[in-house]
C-alpha positions as MATLAB code, in Angstrom:
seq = 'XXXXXXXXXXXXXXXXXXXXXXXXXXXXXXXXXXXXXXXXXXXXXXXXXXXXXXXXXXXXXXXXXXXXXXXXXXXXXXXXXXXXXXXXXXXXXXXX';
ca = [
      -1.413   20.302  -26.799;
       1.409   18.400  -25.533;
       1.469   14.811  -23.722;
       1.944   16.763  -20.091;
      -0.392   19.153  -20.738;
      -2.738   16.856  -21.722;
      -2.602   14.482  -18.993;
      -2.629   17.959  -16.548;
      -6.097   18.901  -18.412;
      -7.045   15.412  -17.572;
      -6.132   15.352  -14.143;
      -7.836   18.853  -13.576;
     -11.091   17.456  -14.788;
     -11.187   14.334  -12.988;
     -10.573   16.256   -9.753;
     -13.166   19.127  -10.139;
     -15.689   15.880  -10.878;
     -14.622   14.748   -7.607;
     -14.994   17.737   -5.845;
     -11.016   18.356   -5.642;
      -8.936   21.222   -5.623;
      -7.080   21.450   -9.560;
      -3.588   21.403   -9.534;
      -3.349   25.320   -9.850;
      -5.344   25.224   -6.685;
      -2.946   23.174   -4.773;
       0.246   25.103   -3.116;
       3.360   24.060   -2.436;
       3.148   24.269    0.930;
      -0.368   21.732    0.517;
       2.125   19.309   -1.203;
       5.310   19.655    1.304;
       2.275   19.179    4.244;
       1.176   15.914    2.686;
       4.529   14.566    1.686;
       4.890   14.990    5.808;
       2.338   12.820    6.215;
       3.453    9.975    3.950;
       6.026    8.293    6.721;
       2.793    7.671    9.596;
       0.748    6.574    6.598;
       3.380    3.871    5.367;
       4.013    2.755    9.241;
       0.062    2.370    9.645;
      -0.264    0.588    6.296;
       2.584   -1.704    7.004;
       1.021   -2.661   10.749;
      -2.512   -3.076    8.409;
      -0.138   -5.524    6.489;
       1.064   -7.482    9.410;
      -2.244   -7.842   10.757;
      -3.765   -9.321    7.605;
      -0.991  -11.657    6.882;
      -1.337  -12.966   10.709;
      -4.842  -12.832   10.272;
      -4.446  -15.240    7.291;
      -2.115  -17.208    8.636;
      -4.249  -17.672   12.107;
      -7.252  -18.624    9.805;
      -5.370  -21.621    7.806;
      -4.162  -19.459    4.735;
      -0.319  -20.466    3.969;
       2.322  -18.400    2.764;
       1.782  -19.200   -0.408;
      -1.642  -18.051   -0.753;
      -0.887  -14.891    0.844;
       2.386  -14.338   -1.529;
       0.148  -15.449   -4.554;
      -2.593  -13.427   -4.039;
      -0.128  -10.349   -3.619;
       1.693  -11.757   -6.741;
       4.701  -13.142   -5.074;
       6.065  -16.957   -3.791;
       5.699  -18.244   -0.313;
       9.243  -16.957    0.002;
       8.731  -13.262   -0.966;
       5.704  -13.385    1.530;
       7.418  -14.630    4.449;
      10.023  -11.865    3.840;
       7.889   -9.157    3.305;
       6.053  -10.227    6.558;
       9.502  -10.230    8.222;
      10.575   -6.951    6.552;
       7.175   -5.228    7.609;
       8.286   -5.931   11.498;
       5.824   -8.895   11.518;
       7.712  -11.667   14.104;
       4.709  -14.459   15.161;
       5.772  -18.046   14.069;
       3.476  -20.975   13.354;
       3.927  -24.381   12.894;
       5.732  -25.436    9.304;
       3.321  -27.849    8.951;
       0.372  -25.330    9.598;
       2.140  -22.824    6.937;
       2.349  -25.381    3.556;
];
């Protein structure tokens, strides 16, 4: 049995323990309906983003425990906030 086959067999068997349609079972048009879906989910995990990192930030967490715990610096953080839409400021000397 090949490598892709295998990890297809895999897959197949962790879904029908989970109650999920096989990949056989799933059509094309199942997979071109869900890839439709995948720009609303990214905009409404992005705004989940934003409001965790303000709700961090309003709580006394800095930017550099938010980047670290996502496994990037203060930097990164502050730009992914910014990149995510987020646009609240606080204090510098509330952010360290």
């Amino acid at each position: 049995m090949s490598v892709c086959a295998n990890n297809e067999a895999r897959f197949d068997q962790e879904q029908r323990a989970r109650g999920l349609p096989t990949a056989a079972e799933v059509s094309a048009e199942d997979i071109t309906a869900a890839l439709n879906l995948l720009p609303q989910i990214r905009r409404e995990l992005d705004e989940t983003e934003i409001r965790l990192i303000e709700g961090g930030l309003d709580r006394g967490e800095s930017f550099d425990t938010l980047g670290a715990a996502q496994g990037m610096s203060r930097q990164g953080m502050r730009q992914r906030y910014q990149r995510l839409g987020g646009a609240r400021r606080w204090p510098e000397s509330s952010l360290d």
